[in-house]
Backbone bond lengths (Angstrom), bond angles and torsions (degrees), N, CA, C in turn:
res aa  C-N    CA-C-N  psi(-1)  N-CA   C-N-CA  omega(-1)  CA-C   N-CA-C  phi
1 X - - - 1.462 - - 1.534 110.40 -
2 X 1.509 127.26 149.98 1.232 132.41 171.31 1.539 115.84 -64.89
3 X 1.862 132.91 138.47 0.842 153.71 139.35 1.414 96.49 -12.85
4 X 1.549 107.44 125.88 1.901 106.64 -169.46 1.303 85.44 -86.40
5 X 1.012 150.86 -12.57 2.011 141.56 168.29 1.238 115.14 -47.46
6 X 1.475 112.70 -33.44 1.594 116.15 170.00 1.740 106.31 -63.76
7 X 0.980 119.28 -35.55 1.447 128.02 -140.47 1.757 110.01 -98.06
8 X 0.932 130.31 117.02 2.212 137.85 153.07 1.864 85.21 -75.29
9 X 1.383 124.11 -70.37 0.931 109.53 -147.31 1.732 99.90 -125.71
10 X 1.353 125.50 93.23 1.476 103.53 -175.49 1.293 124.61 -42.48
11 X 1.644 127.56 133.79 0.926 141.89 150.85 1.887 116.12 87.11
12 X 1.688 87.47 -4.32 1.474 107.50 153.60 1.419 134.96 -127.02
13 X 1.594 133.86 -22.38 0.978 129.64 148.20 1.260 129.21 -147.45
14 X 1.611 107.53 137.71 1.906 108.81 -160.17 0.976 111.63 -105.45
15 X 1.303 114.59 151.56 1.712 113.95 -175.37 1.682 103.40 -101.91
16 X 1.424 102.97 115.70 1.160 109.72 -167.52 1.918 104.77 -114.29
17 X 1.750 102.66 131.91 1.758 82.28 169.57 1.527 106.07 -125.33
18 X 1.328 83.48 166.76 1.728 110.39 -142.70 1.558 103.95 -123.80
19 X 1.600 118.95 -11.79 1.299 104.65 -179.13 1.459 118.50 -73.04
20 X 1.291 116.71 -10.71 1.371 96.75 175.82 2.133 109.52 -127.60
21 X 0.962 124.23 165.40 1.491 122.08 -152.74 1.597 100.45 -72.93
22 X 1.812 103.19 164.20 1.591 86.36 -177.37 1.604 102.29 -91.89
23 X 1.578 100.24 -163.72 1.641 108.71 145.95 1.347 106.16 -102.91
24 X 1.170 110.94 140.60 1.432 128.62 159.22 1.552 107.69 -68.78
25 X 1.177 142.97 127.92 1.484 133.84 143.82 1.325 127.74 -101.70
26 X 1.478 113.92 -15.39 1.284 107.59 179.28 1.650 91.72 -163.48
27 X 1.257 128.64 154.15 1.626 135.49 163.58 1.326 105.14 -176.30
28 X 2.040 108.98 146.11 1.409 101.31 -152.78 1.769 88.55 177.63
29 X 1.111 110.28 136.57 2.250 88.51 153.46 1.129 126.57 -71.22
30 X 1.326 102.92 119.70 1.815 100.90 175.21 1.137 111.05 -80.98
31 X 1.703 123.22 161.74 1.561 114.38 160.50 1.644 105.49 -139.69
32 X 1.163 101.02 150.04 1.506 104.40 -149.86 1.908 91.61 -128.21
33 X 1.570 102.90 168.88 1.714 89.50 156.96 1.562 97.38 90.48
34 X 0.980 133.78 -30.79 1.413 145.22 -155.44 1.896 97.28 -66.65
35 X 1.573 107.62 -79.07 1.316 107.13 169.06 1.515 137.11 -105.48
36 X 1.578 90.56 8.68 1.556 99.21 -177.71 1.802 98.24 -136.33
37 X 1.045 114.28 133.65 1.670 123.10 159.92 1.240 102.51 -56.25
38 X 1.661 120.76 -35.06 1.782 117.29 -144.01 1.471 92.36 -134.88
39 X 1.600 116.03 129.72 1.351 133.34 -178.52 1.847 99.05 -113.42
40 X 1.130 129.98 102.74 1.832 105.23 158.46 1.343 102.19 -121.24
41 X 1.368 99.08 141.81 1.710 95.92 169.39 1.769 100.24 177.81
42 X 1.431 123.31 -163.74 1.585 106.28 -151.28 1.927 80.15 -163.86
43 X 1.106 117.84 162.01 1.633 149.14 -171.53 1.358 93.79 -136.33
44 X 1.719 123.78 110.91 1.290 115.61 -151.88 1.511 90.78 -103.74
45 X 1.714 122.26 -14.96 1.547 113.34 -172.20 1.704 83.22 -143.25
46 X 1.286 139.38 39.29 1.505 127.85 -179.17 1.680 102.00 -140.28
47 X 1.306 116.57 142.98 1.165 113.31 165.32 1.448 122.82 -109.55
48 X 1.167 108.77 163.98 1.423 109.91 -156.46 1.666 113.35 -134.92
49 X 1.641 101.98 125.80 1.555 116.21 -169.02 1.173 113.99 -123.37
50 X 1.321 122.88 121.26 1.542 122.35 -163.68 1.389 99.70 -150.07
51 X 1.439 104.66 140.24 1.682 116.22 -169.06 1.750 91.26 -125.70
52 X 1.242 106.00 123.08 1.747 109.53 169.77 1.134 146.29 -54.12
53 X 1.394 130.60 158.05 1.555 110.00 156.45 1.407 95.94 -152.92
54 X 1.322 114.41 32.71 1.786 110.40 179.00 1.744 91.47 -153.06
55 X 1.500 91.30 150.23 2.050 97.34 156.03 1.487 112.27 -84.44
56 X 1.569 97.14 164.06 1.522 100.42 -168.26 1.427 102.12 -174.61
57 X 1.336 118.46 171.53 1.474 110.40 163.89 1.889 108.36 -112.68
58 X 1.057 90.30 152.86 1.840 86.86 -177.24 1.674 91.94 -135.88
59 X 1.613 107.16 148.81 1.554 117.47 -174.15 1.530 98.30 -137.36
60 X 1.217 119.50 105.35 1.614 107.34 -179.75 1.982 102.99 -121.76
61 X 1.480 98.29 128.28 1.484 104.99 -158.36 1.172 119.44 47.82
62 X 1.073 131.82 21.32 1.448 123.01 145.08 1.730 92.29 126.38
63 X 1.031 122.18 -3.69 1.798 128.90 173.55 1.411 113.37 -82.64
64 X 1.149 117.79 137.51 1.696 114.48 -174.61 1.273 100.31 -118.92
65 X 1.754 109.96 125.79 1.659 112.14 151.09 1.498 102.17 -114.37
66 X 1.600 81.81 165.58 1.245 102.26 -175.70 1.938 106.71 -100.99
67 X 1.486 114.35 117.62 1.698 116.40 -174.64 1.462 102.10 -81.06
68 X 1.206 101.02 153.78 2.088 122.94 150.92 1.408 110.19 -154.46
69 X 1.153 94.27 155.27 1.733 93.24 169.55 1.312 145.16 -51.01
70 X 1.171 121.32 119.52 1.555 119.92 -153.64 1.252 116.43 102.20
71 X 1.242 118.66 19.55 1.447 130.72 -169.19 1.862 112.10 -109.40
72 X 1.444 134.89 110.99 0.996 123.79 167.17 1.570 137.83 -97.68
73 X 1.361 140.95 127.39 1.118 117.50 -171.92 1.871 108.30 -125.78
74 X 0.822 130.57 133.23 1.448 157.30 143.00 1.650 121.35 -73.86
75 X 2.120 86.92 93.70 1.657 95.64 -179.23 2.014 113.14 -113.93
76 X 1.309 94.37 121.26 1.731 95.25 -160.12 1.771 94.12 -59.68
77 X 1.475 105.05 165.83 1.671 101.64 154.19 1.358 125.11 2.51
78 X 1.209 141.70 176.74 1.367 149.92 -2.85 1.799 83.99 179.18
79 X 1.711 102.98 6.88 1.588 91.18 178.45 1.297 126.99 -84.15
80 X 1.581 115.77 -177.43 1.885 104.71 -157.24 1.648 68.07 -94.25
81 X 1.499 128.21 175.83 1.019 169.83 171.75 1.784 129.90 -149.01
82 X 0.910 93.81 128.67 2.067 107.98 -168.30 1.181 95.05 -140.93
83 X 1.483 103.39 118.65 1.728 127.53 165.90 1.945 102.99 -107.06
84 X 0.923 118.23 113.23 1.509 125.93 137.62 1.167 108.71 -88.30
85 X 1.477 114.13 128.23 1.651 139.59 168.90 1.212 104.73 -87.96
86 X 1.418 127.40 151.48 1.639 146.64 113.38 1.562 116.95 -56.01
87 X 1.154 142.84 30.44 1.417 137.87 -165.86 1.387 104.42 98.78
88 X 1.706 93.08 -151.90 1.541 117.33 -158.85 1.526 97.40 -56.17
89 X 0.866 132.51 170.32 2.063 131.20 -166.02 1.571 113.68 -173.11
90 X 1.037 123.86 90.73 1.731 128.09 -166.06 1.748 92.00 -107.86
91 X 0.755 119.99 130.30 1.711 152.01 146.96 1.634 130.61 -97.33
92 X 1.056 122.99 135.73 1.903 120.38 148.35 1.539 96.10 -85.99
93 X 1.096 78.08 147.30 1.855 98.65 170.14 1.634 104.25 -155.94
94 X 1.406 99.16 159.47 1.493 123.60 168.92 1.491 103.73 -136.42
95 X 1.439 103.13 136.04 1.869 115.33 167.77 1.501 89.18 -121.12
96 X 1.662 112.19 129.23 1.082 148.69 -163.91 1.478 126.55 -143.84
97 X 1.586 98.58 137.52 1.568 89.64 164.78 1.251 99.04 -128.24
98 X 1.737 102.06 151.32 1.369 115.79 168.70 1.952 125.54 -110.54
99 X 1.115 101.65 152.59 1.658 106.82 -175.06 1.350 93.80 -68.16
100 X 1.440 111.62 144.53 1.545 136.34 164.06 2.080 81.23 47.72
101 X 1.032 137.75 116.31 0.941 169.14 96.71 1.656 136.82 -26.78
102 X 1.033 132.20 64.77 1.255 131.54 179.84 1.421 102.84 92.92
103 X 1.296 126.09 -172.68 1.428 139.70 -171.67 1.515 120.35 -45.42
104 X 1.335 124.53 102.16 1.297 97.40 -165.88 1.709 108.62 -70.38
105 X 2.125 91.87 178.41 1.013 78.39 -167.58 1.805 103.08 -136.67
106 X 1.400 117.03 151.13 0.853 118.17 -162.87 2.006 131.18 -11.70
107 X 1.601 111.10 130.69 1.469 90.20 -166.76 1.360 138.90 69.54
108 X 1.466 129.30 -5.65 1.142 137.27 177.49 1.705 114.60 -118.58
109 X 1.474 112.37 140.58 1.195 124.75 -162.94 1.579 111.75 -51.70
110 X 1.603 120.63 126.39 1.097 114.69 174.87 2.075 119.60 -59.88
111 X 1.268 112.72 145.18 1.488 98.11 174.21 1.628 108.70 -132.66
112 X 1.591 102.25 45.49 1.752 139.73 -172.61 1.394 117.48 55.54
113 X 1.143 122.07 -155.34 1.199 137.73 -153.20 1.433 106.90 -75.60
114 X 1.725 134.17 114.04 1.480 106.48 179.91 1.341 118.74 -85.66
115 X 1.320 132.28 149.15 1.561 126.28 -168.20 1.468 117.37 -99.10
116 X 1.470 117.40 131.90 1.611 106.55 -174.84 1.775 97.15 -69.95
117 X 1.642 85.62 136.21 1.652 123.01 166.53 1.160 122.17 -114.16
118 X 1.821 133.12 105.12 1.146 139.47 -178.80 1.674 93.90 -42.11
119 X 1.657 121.35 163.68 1.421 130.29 170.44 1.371 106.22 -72.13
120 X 1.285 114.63 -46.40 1.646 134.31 -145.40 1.875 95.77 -132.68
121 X 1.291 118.84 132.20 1.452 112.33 165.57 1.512 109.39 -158.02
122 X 1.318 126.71 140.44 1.490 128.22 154.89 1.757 104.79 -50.27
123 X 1.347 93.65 113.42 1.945 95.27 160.33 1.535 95.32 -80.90
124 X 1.232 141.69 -35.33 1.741 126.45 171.58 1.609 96.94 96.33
125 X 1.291 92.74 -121.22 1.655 131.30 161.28 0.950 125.37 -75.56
126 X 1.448 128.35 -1.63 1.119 144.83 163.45 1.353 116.66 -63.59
127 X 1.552 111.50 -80.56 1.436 133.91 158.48 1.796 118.67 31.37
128 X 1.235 103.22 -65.29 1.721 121.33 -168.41 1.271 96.52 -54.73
129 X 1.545 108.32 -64.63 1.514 130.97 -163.32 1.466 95.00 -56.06
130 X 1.319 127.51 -94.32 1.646 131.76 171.20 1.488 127.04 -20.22
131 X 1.907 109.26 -26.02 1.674 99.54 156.44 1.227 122.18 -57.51
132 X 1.590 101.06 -58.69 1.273 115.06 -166.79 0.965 122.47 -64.85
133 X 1.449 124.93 -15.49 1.945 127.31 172.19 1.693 96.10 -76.22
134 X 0.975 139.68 -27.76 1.351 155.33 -130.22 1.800 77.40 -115.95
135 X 1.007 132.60 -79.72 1.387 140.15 164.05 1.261 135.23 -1.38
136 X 1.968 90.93 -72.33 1.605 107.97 159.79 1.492 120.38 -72.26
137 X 1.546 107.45 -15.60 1.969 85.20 172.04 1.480 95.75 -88.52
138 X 1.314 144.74 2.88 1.318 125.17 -165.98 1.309 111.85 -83.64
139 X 1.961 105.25 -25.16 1.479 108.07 -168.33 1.667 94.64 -106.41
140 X 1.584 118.38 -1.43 1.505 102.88 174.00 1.465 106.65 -85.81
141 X 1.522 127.87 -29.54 1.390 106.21 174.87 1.285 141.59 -19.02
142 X 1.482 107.54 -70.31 1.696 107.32 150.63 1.224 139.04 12.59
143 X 1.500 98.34 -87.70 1.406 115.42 -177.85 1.781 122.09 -114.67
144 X 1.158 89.78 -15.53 1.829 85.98 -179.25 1.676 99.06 -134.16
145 X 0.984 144.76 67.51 1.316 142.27 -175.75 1.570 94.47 -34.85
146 X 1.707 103.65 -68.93 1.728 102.26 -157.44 1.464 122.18 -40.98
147 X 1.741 94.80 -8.28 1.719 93.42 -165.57 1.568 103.25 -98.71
148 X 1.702 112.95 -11.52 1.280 112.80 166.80 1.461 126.53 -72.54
149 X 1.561 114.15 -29.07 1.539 151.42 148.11 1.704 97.96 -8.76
150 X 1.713 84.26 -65.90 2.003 111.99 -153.06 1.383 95.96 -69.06
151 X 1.465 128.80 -46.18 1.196 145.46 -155.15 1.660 113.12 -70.43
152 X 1.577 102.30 -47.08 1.449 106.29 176.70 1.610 113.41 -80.89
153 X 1.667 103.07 -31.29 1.516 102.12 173.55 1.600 117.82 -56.95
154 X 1.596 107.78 -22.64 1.476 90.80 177.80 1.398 112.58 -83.84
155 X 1.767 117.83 -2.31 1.282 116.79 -169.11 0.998 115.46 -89.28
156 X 1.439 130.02 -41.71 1.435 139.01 153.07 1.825 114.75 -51.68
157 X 1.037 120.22 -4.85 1.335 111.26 159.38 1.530 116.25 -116.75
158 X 1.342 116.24 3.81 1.737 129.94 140.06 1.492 100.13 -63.38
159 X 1.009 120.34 -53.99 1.636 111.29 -170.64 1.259 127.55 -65.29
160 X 1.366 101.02 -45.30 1.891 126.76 174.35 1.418 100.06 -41.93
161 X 2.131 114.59 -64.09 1.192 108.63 -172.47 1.531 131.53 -70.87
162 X 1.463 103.91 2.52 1.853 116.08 174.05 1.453 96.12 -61.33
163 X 0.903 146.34 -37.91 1.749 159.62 -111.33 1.891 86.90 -126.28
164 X 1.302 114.14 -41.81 1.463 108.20 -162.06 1.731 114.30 72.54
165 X 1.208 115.78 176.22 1.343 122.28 -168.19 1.637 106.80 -65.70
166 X 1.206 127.36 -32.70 1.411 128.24 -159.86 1.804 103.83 -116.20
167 X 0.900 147.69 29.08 1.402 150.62 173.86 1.660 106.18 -15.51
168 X 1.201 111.45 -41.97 1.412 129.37 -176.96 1.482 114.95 -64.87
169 X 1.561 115.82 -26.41 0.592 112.33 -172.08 1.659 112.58 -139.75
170 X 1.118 133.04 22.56 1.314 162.15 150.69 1.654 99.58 69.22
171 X 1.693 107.23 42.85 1.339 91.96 176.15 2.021 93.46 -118.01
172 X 1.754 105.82 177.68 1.522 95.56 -144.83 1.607 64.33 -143.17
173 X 1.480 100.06 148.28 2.014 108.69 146.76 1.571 122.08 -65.70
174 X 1.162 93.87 129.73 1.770 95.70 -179.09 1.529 101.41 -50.62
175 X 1.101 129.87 141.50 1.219 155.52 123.23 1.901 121.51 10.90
176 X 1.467 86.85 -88.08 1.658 106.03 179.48 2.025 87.66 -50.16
177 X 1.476 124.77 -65.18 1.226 118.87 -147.74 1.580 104.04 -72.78
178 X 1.451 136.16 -27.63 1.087 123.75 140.78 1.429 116.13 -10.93
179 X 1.934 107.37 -103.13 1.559 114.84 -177.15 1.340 107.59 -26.93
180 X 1.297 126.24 -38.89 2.021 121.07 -167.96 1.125 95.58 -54.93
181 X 1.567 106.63 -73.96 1.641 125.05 -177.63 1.754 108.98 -13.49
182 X 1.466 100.60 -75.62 1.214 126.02 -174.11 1.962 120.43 -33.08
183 X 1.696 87.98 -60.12 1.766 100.21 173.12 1.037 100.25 -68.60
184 X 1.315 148.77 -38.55 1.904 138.99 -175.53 1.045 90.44 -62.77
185 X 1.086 143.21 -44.75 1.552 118.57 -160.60 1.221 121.47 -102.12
186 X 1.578 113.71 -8.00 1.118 112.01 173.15 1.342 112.83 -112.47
187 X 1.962 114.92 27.54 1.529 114.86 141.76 1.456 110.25 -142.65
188 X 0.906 107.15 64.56 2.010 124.54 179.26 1.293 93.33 -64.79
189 X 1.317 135.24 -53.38 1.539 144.06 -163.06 1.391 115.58 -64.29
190 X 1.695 113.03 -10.02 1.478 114.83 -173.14 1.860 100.89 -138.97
191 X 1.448 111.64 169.75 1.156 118.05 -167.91 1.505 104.49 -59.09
192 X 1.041 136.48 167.13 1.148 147.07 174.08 1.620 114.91 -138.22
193 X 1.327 110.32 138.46 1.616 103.87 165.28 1.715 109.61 -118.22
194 X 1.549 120.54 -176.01 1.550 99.03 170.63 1.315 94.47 -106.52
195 X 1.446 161.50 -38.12 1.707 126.23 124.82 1.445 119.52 34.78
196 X 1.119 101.92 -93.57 1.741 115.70 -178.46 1.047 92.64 -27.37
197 X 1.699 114.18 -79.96 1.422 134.73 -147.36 1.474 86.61 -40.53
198 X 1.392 125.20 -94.50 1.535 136.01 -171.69 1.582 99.76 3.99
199 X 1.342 91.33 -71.33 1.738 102.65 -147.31 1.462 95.58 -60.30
200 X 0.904 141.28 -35.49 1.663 161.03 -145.93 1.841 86.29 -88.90
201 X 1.099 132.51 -50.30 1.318 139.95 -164.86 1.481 115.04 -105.29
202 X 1.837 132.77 -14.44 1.038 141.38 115.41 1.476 83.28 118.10
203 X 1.162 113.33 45.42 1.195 122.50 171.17 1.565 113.56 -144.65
204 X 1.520 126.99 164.16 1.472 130.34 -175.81 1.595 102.67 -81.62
205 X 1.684 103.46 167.07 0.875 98.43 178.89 1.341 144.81 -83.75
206 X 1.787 95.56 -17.98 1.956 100.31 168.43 1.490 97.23 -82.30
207 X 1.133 141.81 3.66 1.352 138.62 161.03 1.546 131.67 -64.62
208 X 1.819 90.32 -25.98 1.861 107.38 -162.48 1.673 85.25 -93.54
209 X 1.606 97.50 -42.59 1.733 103.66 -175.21 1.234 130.02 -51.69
210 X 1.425 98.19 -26.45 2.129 109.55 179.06 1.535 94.63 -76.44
211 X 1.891 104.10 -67.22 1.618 112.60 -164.78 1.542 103.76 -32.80
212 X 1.224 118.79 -62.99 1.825 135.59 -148.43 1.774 75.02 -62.56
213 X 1.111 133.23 -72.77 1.320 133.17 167.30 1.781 105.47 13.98
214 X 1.136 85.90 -103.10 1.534 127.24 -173.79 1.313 104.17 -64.86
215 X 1.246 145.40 1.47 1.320 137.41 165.96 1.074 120.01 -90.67
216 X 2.253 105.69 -51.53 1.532 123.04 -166.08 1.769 94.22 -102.93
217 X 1.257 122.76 -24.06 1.694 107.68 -152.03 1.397 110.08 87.01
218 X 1.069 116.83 10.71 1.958 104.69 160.55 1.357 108.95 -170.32
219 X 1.313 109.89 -151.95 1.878 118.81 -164.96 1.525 89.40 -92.64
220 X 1.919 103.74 157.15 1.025 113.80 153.29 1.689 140.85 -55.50
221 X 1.343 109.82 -28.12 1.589 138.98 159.06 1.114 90.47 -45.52
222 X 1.523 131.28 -114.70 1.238 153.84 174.37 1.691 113.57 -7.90
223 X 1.115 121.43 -33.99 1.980 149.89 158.32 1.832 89.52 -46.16
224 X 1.509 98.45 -93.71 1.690 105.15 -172.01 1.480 119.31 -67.61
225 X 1.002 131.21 -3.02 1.420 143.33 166.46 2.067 108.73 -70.95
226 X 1.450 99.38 -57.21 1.781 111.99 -179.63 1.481 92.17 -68.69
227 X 1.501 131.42 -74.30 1.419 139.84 -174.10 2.059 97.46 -23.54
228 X 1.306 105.18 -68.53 1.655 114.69 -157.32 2.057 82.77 -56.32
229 X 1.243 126.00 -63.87 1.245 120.99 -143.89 2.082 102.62 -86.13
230 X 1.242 118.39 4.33 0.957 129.14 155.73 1.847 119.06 -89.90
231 X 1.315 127.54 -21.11 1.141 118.97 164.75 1.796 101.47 -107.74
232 X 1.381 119.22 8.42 1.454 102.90 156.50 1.369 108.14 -77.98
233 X 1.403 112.06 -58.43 1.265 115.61 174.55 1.702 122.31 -24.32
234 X 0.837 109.26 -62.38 1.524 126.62 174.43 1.541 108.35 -47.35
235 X 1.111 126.36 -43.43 1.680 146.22 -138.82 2.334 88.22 -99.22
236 X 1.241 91.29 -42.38 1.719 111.88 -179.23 1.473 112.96 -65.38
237 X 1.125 96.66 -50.79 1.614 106.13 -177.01 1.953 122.35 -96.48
238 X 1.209 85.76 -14.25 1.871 89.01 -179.51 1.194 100.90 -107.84
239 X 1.309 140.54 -19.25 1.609 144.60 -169.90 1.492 120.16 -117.92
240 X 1.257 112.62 169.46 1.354 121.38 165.62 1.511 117.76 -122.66
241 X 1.586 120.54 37.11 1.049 121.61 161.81 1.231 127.77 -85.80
242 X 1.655 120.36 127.45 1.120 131.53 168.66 1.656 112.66 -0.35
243 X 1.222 148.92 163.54 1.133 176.57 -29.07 1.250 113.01 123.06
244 X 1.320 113.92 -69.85 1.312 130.79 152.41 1.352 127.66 -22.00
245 X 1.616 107.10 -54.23 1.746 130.17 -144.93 1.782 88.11 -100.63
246 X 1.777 112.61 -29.18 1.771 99.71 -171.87 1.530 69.38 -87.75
247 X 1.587 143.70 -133.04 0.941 158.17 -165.52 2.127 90.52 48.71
248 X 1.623 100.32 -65.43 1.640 102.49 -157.54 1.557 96.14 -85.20
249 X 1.203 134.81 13.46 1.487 130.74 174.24 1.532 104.74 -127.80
250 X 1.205 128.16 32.92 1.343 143.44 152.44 1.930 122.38 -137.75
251 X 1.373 88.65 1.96 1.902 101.89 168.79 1.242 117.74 115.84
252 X 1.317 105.28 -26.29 1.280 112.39 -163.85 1.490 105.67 -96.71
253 X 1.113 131.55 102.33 1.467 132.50 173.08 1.704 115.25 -94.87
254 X 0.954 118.28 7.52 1.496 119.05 175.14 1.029 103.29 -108.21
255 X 1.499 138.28 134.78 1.510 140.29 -155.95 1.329 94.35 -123.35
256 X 1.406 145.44 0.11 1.365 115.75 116.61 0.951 167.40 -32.54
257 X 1.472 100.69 -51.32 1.639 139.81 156.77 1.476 107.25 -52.97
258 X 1.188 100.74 -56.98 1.802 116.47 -171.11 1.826 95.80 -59.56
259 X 1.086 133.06 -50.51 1.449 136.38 -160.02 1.495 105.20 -90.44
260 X 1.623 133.69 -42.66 1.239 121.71 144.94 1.717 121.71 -21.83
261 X 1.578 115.93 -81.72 1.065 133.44 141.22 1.419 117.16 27.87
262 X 1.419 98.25 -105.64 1.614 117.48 168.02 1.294 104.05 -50.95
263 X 1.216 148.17 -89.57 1.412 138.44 -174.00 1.430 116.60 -29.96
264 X 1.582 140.44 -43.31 1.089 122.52 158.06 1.682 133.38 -79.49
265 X 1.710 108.49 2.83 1.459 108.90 -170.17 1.450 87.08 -124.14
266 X 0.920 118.22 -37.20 1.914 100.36 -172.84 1.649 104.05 -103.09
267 X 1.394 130.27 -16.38 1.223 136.00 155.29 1.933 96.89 100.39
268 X 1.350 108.20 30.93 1.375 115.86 178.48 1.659 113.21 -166.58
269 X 1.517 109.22 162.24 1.474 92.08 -179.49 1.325 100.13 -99.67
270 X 1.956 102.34 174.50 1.673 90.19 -172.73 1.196 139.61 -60.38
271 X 1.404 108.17 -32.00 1.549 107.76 175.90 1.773 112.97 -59.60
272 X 1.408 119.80 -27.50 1.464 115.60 -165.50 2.096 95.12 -98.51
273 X 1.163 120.79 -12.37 1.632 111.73 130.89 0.836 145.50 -44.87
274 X 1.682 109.51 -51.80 1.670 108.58 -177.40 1.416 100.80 -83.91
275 X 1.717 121.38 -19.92 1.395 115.35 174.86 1.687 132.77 -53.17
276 X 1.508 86.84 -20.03 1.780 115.60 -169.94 1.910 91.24 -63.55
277 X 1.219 98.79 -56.66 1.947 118.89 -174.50 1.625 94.49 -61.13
278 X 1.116 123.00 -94.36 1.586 129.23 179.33 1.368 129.38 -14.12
279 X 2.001 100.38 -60.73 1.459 79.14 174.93 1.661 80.03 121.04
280 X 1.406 116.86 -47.66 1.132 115.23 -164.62 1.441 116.04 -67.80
281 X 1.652 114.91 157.49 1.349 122.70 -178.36 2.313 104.76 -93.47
282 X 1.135 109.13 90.60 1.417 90.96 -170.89 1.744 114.80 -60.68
283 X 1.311 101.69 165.11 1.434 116.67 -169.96 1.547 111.11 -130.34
284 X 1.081 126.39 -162.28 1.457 116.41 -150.40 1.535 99.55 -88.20
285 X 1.452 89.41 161.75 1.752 99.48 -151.25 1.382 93.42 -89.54
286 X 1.352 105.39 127.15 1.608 136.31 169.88 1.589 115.69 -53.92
287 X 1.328 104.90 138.06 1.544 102.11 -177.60 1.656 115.45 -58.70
288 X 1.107 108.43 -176.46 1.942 106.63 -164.61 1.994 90.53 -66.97
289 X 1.167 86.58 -28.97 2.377 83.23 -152.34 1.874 104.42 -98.69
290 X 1.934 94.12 5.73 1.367 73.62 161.00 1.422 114.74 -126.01
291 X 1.580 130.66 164.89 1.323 140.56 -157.48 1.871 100.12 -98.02
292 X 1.281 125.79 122.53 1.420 111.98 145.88 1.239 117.28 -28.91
293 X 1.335 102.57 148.16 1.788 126.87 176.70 1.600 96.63 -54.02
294 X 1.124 119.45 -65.90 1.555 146.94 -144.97 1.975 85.23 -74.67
295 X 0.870 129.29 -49.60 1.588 136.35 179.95 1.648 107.12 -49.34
296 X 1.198 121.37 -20.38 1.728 108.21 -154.51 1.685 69.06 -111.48
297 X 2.205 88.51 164.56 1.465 98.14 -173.68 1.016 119.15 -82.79
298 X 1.506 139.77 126.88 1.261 137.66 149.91 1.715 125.78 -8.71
299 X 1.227 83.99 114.57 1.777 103.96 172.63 1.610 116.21 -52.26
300 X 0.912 100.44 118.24 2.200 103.06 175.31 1.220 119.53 -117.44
């Protein structure tokens, strides 16, 4: 039987972590079914990722799902595994190890939070996407392992997110508030209304207003307001772009607005932000059209 550290739910869902990349040890199509109906056997320190293309029955620690095509499963360590075939049976798979693995354990470096992972799941619509990552590490082995590494790590966090945040507990992000999510962030740089948002997410707007509610804990306003002044923030302290140039690549092009802003969301104005990063002591605040010294690029 598997180490219960792998395990939320034996033999139905594993807590797998994902913040840091795996090893690949082996990935390839398997084909199974050929001379045996019946496969049992166990990966005593490897985990194992396999995306379908046949039905079957699968029993892992003693739990039975039922397979079809389009079906992915994620089996931690050291568990027994039982394949009954219908015939010929082709799979992708990856045998893998991952950093910090299940519960950590005393004294040893955390490698964060592990996330419950159903055993067995429909990828759906997923499917296409998850071959083809599965695909490209098969032909990067070869020559770039690390990039086969990169390839499955994004696949196992295709899989993770089939599951939604709570696996444990079979609850999922709405849908519509996803897509919202999605268009805010992928136009922070331009005005926004919560209108838009709706229509963009295909839903009304006291509709987006409850969901966003009940999804995040507050208003959609208050959503793109933190979002914009969390990648200013970022933009202040990791860069040397103009003032000006983050202000208009987070929405806000009025550097009033923009400096209000920061003083009530980051609890400083921008220059005494980016001063936090720099080092520097800021000094009196520059008219809107001119740039800090420290902002323009360095001479070479």
């Amino acid at each position: 039987m598997t180490d219960d550290r792998y395990w939320v739910r034996p033999g139905t869902v594993a807590a797998v972590p994902l913040d840091e990349p795996p090893a690949v040890v082996s990935i390839g199509v398997g084909l199974h079914g050929v001379t045996s109906a019946l496969d049992v056997f166990r990966l005593p320190d490897l985990w194992q990722l396999h995306l379908y293309r046949y039905a079957a029955e699968l029993t892992v620690d003693g739990v039975p799902h039922a397979l079809r095509p389009g079906h992915v499963s994620l089996v931690p360590p050291g568990a027994v595994v039982r394949y009954r075939y219908r015939g010929r049976s082709e799979h992708l798979y990856a045998h893998l190890r991952l950093p910090g693995a299940g519960a950590p354990r005393p004294g040893a470096p955390s490698a964060g939070e592990p996330r419950p992972v159903p055993v067995v799941q429909d990828a759906g619509a997923g499917t296409p996407a998850l071959s083809d990552l599965l695909l490209r590490a098969i032909a990067a082995v070869p020559g770039t392992p690390r990039r086969a590494d990169a390839e499955v790590w994004a696949a196992l966090w295709r899989v993770a997110e089939l599951a939604g945040p709570a696996a444990g507990s079979g609850t999922r992000p709405h849908a519509s508030a996803a897509a919202a999510i999605a268009f805010i962030e992928s136009h922070l740089a331009r005005p926004l209304r919560v209108p838009e948002v709706a229509r963009a997410a295909g839903i009304s707007q006291n509709h987006l207003i409850r969901l966003f509610r009940r999804e995040t804990g507050g208003t959609v306003v208050a959503y793109i307001r933190r979002r914009r002044m969390e990648r200013a923030r970022h933009l202040l302290r990791e860069s040397t772009l103009a003032i000006p140039a983050i202000a208009a690549a987070v929405g806000m092009p009025d550097l009033q607005a923009f400096n209000k802003a920061c003083r009530r969301e980051l609890g400083a104005s921008p220059r005494a932000v980016r001063a936090i990063r720099t080092g520097r002591v800021p000094g009196p605040v520059p008219a809107a059209d001119q740039v800090p010294a420290y902002d323009r690029p360095v001479p070479r």
